[in-house]
Residue frames relative to the residue before (quaternion, step in Angstrom):
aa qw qx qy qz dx dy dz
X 1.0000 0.0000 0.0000 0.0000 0.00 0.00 0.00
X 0.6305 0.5890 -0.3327 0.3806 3.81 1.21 -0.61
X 0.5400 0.6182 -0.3286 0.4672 3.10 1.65 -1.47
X 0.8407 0.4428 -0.1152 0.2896 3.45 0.37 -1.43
X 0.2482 0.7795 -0.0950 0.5672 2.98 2.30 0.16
X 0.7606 0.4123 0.1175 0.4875 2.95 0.53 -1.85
X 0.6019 0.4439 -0.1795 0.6392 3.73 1.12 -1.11
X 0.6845 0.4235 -0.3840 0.4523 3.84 0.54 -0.63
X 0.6396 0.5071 -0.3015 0.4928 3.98 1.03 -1.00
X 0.6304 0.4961 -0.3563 0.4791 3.60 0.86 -0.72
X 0.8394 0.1209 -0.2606 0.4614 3.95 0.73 -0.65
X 0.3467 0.6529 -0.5504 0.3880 3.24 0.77 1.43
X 0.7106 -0.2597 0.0698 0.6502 3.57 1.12 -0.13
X 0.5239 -0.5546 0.5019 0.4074 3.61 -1.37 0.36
X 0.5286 -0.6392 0.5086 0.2309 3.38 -1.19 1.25
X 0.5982 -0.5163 0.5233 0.3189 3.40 -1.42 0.19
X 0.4866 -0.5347 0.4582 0.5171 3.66 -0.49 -0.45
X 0.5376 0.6358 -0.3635 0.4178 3.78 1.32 -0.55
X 0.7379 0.2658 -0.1110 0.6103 3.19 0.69 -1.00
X 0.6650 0.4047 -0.4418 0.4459 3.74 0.08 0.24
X 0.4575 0.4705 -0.4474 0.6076 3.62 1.66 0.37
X 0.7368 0.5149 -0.3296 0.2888 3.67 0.47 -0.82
X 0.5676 0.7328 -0.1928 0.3220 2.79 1.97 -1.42
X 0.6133 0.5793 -0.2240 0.4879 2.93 2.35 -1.24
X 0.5767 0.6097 -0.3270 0.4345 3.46 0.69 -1.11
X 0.7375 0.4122 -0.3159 0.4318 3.26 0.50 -0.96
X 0.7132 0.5062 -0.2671 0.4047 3.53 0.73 -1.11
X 0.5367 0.6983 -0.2642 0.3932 3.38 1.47 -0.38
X 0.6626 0.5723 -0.0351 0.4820 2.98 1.44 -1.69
X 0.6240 0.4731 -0.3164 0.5355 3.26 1.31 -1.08
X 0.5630 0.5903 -0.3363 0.4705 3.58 0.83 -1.12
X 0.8079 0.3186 -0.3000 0.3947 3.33 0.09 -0.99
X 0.4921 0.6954 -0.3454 0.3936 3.43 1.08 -0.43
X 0.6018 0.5847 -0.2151 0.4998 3.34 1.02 -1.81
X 0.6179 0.6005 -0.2716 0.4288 3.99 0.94 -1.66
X 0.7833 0.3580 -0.2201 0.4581 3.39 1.02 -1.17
X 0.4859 0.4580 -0.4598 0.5854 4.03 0.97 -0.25
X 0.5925 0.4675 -0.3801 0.5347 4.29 0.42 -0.23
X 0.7439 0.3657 -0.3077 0.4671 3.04 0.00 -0.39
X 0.6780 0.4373 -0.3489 0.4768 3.58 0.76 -0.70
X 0.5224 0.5664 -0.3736 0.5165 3.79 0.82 -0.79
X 0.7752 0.2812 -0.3689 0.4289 3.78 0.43 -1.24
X 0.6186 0.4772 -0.4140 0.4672 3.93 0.74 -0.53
X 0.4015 0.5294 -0.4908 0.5637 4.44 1.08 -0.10
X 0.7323 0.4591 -0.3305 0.3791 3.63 0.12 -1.66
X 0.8159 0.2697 -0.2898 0.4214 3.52 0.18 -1.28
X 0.4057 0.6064 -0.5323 0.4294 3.86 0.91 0.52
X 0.7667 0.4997 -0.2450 0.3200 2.98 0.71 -1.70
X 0.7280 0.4677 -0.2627 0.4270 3.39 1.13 -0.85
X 0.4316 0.6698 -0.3284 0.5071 3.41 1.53 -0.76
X 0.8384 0.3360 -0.1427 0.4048 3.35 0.73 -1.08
X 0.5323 0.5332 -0.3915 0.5283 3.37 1.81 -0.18
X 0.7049 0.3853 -0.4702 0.3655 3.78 0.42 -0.35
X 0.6073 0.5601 -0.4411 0.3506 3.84 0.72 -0.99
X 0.5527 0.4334 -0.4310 0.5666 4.05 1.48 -0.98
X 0.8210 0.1731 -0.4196 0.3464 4.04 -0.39 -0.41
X 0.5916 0.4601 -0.5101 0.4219 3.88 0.92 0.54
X 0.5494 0.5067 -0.4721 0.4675 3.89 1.21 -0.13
X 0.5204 0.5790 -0.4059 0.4787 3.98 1.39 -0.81
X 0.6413 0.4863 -0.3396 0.4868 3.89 0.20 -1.30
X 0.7245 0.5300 -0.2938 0.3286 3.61 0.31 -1.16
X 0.5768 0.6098 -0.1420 0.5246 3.21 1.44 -1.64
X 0.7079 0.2823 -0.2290 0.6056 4.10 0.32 -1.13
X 0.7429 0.2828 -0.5460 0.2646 3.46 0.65 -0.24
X 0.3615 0.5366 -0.6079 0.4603 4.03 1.20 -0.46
X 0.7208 0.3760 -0.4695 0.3444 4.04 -0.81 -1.27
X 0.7593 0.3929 -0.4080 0.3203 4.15 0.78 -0.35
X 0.2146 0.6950 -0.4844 0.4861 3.36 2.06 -0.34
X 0.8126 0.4947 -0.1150 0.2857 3.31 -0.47 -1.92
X 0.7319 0.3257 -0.3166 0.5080 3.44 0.41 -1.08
X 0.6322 0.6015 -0.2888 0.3938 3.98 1.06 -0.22
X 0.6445 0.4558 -0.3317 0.5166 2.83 1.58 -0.45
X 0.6366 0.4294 -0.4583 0.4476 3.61 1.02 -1.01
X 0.6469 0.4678 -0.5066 0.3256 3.96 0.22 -0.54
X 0.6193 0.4512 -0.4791 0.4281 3.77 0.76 -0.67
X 0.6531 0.5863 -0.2894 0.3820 3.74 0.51 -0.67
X 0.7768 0.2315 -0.2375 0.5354 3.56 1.27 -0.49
X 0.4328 0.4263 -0.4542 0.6517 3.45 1.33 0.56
X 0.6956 0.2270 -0.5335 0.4243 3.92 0.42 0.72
X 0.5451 0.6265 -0.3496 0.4338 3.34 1.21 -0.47
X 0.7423 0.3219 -0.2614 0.5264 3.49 1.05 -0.49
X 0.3209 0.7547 -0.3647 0.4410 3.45 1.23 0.12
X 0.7563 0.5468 0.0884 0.3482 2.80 0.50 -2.22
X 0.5568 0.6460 -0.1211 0.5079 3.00 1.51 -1.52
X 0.7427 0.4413 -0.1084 0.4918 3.49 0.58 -1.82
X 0.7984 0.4278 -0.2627 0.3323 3.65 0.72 -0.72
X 0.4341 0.7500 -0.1672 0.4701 2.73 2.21 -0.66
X 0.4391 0.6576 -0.1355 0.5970 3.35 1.94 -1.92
X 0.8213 0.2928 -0.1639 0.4613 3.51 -0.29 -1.20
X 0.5890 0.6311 -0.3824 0.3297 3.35 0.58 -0.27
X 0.6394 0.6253 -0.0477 0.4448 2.56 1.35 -1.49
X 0.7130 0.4858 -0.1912 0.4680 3.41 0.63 -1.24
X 0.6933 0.5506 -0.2941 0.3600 3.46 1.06 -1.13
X 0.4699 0.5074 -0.4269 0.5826 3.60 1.88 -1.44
X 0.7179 0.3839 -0.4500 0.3672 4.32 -0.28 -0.74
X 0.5562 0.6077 -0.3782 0.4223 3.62 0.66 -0.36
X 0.8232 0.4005 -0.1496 0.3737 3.36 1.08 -1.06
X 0.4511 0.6635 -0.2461 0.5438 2.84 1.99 -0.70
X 0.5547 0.6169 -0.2147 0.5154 3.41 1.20 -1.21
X 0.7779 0.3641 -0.1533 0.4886 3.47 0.11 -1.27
X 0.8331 0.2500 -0.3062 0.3868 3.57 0.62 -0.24
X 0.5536 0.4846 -0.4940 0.4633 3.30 1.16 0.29
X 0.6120 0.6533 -0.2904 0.3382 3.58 1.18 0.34
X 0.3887 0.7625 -0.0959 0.5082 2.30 2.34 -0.89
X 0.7773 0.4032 -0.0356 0.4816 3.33 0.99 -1.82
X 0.7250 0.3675 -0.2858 0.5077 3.34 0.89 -0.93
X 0.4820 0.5839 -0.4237 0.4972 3.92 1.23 0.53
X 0.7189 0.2059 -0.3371 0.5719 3.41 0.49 -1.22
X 0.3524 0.5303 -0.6473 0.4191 4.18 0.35 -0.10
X 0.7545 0.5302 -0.2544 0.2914 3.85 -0.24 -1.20
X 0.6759 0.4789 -0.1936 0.5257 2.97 1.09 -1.60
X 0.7296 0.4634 -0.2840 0.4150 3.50 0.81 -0.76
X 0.4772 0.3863 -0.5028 0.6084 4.14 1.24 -0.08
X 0.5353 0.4706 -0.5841 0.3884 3.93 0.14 -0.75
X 0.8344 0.3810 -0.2935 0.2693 3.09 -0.36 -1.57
X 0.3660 0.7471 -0.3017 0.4658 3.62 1.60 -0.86
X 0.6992 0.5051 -0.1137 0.4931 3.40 0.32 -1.95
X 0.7752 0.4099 -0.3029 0.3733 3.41 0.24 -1.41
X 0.4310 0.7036 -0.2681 0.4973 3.54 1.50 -0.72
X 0.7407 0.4335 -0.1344 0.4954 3.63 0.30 -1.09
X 0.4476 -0.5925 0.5242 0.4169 3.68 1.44 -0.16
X 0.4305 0.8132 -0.2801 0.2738 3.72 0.87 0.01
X 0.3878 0.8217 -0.4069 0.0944 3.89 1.17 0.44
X 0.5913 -0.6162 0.4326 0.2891 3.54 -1.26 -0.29
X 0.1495 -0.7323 0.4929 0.4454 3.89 -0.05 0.32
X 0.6614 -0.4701 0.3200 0.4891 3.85 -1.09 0.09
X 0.5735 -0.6082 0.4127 0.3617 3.63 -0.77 0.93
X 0.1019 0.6737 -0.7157 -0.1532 3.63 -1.90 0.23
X 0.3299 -0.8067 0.4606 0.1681 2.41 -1.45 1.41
X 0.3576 -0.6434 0.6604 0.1487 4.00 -1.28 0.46
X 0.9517 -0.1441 0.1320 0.2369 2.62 -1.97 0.17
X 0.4388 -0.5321 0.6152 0.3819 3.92 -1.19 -0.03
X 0.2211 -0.7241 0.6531 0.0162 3.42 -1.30 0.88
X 0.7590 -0.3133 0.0823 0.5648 3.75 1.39 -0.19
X 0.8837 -0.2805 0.1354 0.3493 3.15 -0.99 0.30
X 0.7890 -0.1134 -0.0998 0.5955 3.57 0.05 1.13
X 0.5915 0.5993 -0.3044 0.4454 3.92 1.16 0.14
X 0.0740 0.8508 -0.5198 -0.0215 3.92 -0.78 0.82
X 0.6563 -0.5942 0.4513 0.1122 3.05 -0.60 1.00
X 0.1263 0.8315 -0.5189 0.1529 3.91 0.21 1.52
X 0.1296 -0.8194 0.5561 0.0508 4.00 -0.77 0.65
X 0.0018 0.7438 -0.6672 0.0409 3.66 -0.96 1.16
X 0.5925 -0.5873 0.5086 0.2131 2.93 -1.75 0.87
X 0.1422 0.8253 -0.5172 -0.1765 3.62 -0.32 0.03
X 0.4517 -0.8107 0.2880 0.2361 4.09 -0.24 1.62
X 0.6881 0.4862 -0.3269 0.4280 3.15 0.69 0.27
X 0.4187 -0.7309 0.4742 0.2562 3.73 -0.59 0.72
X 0.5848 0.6188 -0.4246 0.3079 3.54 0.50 0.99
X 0.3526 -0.7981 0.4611 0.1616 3.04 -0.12 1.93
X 0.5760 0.4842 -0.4850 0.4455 4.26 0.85 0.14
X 0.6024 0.5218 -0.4165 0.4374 3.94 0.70 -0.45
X 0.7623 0.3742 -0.3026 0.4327 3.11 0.88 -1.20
X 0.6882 0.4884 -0.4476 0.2959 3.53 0.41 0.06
X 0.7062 0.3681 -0.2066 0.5684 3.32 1.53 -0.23
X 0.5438 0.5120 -0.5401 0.3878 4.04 1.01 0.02
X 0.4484 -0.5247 0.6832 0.2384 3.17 -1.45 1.08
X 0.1459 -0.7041 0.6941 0.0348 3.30 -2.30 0.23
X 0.4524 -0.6929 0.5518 0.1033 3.41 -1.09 0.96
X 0.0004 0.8317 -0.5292 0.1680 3.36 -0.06 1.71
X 0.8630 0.0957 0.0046 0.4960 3.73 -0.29 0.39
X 0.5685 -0.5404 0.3466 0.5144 3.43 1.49 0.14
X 0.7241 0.4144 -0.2836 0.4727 3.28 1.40 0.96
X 0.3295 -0.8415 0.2641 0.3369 3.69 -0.72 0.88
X 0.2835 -0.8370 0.4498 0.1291 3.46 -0.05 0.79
X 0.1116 -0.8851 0.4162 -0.1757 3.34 -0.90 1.39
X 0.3927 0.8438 -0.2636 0.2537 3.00 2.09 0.22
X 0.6776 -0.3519 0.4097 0.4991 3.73 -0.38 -0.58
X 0.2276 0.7168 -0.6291 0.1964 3.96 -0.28 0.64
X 0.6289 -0.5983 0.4895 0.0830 3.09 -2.13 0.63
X 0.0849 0.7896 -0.6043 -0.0642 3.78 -0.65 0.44
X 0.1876 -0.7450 0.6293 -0.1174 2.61 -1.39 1.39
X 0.4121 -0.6544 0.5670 0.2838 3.57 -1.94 0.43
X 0.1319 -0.6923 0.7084 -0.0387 3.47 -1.08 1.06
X 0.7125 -0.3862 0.1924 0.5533 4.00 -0.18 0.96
X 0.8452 -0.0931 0.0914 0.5182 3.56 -0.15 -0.41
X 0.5834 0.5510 -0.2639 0.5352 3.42 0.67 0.15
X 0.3592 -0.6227 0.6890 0.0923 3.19 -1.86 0.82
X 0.3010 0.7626 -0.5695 -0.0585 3.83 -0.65 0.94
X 0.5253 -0.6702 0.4963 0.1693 3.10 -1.35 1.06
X 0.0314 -0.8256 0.5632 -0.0126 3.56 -1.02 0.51
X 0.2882 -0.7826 0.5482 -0.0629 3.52 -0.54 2.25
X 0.0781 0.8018 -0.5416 -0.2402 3.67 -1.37 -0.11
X 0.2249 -0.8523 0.4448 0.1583 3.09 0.32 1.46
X 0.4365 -0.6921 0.5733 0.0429 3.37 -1.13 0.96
X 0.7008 0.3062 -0.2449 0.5960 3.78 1.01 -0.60
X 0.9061 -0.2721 -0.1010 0.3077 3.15 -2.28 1.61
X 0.3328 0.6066 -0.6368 0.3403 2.83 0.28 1.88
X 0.1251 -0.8166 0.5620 0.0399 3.46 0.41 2.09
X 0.4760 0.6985 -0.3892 0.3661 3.68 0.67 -0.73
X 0.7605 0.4809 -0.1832 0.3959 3.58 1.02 -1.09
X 0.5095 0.7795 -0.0643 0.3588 3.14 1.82 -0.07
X 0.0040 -0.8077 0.5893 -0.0179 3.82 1.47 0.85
X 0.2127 -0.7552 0.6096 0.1134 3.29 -2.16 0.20
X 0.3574 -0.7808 0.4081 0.3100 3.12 -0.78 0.40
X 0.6992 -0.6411 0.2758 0.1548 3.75 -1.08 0.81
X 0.5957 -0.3394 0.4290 0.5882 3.58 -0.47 -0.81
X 0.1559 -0.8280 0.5355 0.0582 3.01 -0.96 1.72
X 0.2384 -0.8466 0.4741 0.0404 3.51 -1.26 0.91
X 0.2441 -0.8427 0.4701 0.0965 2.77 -0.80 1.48
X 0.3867 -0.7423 0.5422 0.0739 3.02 -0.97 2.23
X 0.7206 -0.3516 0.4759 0.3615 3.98 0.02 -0.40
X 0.6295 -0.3212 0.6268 0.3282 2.62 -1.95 -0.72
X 0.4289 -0.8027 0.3962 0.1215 3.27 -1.03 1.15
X 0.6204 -0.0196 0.1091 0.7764 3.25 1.72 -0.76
X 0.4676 -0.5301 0.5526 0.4415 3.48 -1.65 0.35
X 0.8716 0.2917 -0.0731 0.3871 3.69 -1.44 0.32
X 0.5265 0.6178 -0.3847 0.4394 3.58 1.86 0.33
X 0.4378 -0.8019 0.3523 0.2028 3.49 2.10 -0.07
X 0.7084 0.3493 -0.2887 0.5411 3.48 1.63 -0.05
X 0.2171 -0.7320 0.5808 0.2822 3.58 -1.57 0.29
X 0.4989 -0.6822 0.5063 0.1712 3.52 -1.46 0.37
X 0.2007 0.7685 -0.6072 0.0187 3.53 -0.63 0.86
X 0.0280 -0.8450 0.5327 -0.0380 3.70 -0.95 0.89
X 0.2390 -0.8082 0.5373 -0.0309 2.91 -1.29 1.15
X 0.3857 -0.6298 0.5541 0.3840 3.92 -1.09 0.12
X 0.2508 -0.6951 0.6326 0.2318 3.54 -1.24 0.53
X 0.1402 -0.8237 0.5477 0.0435 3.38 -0.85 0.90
X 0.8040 0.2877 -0.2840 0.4361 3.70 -1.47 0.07
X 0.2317 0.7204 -0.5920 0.2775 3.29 0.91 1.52
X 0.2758 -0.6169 0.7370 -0.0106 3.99 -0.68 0.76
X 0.7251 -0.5430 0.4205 0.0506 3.07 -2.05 2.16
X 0.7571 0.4751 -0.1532 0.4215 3.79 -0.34 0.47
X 0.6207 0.6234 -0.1802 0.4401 2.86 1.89 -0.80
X 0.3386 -0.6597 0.6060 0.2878 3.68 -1.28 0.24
X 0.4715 -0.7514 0.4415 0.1344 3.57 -0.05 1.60
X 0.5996 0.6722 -0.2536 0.3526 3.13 1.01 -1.43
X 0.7586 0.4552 -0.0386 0.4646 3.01 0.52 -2.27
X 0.6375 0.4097 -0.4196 0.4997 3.71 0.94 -0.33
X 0.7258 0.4313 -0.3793 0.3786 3.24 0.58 -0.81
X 0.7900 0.3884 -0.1963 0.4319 3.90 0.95 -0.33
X 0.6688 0.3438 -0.4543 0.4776 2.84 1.74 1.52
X 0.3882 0.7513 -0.3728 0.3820 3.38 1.73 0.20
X 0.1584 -0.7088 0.6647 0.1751 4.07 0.27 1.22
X 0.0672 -0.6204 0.7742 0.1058 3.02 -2.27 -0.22
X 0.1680 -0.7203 0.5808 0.3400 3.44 -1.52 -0.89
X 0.4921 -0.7067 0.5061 0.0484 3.09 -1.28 1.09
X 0.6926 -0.0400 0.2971 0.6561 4.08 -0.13 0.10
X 0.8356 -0.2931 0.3750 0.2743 3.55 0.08 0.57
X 0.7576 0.3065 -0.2725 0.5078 3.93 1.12 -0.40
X 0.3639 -0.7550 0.4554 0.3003 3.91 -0.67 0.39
X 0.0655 -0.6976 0.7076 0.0915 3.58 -0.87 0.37
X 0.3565 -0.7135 0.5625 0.2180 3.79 -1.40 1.08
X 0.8630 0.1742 0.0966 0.4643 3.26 1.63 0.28
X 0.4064 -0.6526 0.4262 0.4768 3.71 -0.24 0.93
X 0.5274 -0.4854 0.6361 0.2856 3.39 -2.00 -0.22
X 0.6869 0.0440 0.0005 0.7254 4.06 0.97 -0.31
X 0.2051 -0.7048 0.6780 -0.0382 2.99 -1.53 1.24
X 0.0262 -0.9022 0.4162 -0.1102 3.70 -0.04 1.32
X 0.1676 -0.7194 0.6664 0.1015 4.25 0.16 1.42
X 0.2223 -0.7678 0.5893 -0.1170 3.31 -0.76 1.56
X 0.4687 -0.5915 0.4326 0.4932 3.96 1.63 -0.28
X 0.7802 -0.3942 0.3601 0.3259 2.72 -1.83 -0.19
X 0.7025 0.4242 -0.4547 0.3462 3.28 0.68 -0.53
X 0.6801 0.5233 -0.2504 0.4483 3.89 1.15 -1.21
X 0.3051 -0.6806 0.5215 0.4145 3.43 0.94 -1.43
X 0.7437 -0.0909 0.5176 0.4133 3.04 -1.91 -1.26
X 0.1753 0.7129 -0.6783 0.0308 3.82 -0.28 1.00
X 0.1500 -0.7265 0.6363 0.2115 3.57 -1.58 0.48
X 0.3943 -0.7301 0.5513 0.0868 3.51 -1.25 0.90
X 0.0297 -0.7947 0.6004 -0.0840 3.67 -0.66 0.79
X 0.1257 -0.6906 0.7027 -0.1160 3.79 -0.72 1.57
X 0.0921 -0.7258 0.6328 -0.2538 3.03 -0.46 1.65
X 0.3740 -0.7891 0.4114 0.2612 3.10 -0.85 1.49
X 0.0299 0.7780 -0.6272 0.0217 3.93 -1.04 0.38
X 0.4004 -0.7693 0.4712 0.1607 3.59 -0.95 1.16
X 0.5899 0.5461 -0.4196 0.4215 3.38 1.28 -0.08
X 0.6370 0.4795 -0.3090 0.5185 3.87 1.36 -0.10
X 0.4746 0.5854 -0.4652 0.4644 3.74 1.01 1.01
């Protein structure tokens, strides 16, 4: 704007030589002025850049400490979980053994009332087995020859190629003492199922449960329908139940049905 300033005064009339010296002075000054705002702009610039690399080398430095860091916390929880797991297994192995030798003990214990027993003139006759009594469980009876109602509550017995040692009953049969086990192991025979299952609904508005029922099947004479049917588990959609919610004898023609009220928010 000075230059142009300056260019207007010059073709407004022809300067004296006085003033066309001044005209210089001044334009000098402006010039030199102009030299010094340049210079300041370039000494701004090389600040500014000076000052733009140290901010994107303090950034590089910065993301690189946070990758230092985040390397260290993963090595540190990959030992912590290391540690954790072996710590896990340790464990599991001392129960395993613990396991195995109190099995150990409570075997020769057994073997050692047998042999006790067997001493005393004291034997079992060979189990038979009866009826199911519930859900994978049957219902086995030995003689035991001696009238002595303390052996028999404490002699173990050898049931399936196993010694059994559980809680059982003695009883009088005419002259005799019989004992009465329910053995709970590979008795598949003891093992009803449940049919095609039907979904009944909703039981009531606002009762918040649904109904699904089934027939129970491969039940066998002698049995307590009831009790099989209200210990036979399944799963439903994914969830397990050890057991209907209603147990329903439907006759001969329906059977043994089991009922299951299962909770569902869409029946509220």
């Amino acid at each position: 704007m000075q230059f142009h300033h300056l260019d207007r005064r010059l073709a407004a009339y022809p300067p004296t030589p006085v003033e066309l010296d001044a005209l210089k002075a001044e334009w000098d000054q402006e010039r030199k002025l102009h030299e010094l705002e340049k210079n300041k702009w370039r000494r701004e610039r090389i600040a500014y850049d000076e000052n733009t690399v140290r901010w994107r080398r303090a950034m590089q430095e910065y993301a690189e400490a946070n990758r230092k860091w985040a390397e260290e916390q993963a090595g540190w929880t990959r030992q912590r979980e290391r540690h954790n797991q072996e710590w896990r297994e340790e464990q599991e192995r001392w129960a395993r053994e613990r396991e195995s030798r109190n099995k150990e003990w409570r075997e020769e214990a057994d073997q050692h009332r047998m042999h006790e027993g067997n001493v005393m003139g004291l034997s079992w006759s060979p189990p038979e087995s009866h009826q199911c009594v519930r859900y994978g469980t049957r219902e086995y009876t030995a003689r035991l020859v001696s009238d002595m109602k303390e052996a028999c509550a404490h002699m173990p017995i050898i049931v399936n190629g196993a010694i059994v040692n559980t809680q059982h009953e003695c009883f009088t049969e005419g002259d005799m003492l019989v004992s009465r086990w329910n053995i709970e192991e590979r008795e598949a025979s003891c093992k009803p199922y449940w049919g095609n299952l039907y979904d009944k609904g909703c039981i009531g508005e606002g009762s918040g449960k649904h109904r699904f029922e089934a027939r129970l099947w491969d039940l066998h004479g002698g049995e307590d329908w009831m009790v099989m049917c209200e210990t036979t588990p399944t799963d439903i959609h994914g969830h397990h139940f050890d057991g209907p919610t209603h147990c329903d004898n439907r006759g001969v023609f329906y059977g043994m049905v089991g009922m299951w009220d299962v909770d569902d928010y869409q029946c509220r």
